[in-house]
Kinemage of the C-alpha trace (Angstrom):
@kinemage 1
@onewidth
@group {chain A} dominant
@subgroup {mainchain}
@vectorlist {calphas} color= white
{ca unk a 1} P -40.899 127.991 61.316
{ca unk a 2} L -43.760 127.926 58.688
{ca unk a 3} L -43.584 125.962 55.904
{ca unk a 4} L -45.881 126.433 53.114
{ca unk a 5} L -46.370 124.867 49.333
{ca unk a 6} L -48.432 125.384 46.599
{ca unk a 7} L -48.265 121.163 45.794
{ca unk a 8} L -47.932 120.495 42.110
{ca unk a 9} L -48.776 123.009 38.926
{ca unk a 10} L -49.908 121.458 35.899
{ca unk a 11} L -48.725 123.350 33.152
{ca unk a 12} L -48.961 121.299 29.927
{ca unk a 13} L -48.786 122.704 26.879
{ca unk a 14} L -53.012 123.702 25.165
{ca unk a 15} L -52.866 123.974 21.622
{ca unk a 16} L -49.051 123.686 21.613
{ca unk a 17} L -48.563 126.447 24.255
{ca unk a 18} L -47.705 126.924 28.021
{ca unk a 19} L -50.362 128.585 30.126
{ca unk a 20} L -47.191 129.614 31.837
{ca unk a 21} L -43.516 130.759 31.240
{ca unk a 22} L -42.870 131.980 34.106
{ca unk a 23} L -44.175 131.808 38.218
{ca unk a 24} L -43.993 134.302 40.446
{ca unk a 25} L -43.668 134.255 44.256
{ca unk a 26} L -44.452 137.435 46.766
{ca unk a 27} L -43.250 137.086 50.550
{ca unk a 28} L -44.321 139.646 52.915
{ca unk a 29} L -42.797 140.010 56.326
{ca unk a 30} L -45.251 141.016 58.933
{ca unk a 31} L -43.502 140.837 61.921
{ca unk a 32} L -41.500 142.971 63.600
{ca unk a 33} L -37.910 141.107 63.334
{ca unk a 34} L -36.023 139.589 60.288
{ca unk a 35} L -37.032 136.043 58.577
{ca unk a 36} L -34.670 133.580 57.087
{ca unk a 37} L -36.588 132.552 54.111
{ca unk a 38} L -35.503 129.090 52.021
{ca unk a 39} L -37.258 128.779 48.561
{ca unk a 40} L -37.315 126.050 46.570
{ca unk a 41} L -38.580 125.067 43.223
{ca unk a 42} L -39.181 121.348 41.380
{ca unk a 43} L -39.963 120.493 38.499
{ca unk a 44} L -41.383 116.543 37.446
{ca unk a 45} L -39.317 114.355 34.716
{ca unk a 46} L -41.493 111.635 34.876
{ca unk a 47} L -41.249 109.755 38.440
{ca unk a 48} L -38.902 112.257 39.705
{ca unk a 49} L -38.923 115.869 41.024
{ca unk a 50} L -35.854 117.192 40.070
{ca unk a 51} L -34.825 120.954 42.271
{ca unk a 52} L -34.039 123.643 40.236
{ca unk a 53} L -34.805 126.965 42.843
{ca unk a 54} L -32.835 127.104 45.369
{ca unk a 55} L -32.343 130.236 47.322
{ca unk a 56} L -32.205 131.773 50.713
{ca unk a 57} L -32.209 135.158 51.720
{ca unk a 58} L -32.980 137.612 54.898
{ca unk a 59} L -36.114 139.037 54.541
{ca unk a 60} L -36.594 142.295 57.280
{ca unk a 61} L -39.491 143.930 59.142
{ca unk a 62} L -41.998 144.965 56.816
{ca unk a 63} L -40.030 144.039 53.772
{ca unk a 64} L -41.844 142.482 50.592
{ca unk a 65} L -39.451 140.239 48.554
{ca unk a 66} L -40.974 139.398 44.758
{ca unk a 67} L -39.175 136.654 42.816
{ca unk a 68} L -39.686 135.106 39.025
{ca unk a 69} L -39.209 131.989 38.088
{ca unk a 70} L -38.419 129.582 34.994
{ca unk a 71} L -42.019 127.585 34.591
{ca unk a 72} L -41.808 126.174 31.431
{ca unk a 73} L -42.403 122.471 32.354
{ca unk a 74} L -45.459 120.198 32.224
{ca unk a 75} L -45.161 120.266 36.008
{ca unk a 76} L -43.018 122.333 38.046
């Protein structure tokens, strides 16, 4: 099973605004059966990552799945 991550996005605020409200994730599937696919999101409250995406879902042969996300934190 593949695991991937895109590590840590800064997102602090520039002149009092977000670069980004929002962060979007596109899955393709490829192959010629169906994928399980997990996702999940963090954000950072100091220290601690705290999960706030969680979802799994059945992705089939040749389907693309596009999902939007909350991403107004200073890290997420």
């Amino acid at each position: 099973m593949a695991s991937l991550t895109t590590g840590l996005i800064e997102n602090t605020p520039v002149a009092g605004i977000r670069p980004s409200v929002t962060f979007t994730v596109k899955i393709t599937n490829d192959d010629t059966v169906a994928s399980t696919v997990q996702i999940e999101g963090f954000y950072v409250a100091g220290t601690t990552k705290i999960l706030y995406v969680l979802e799994l879902f059945v992705l089939d042969p040749g389907e693309v799945a596009t999902r939007i996300y909350y991403a107004e934190f200073d890290e997420f």
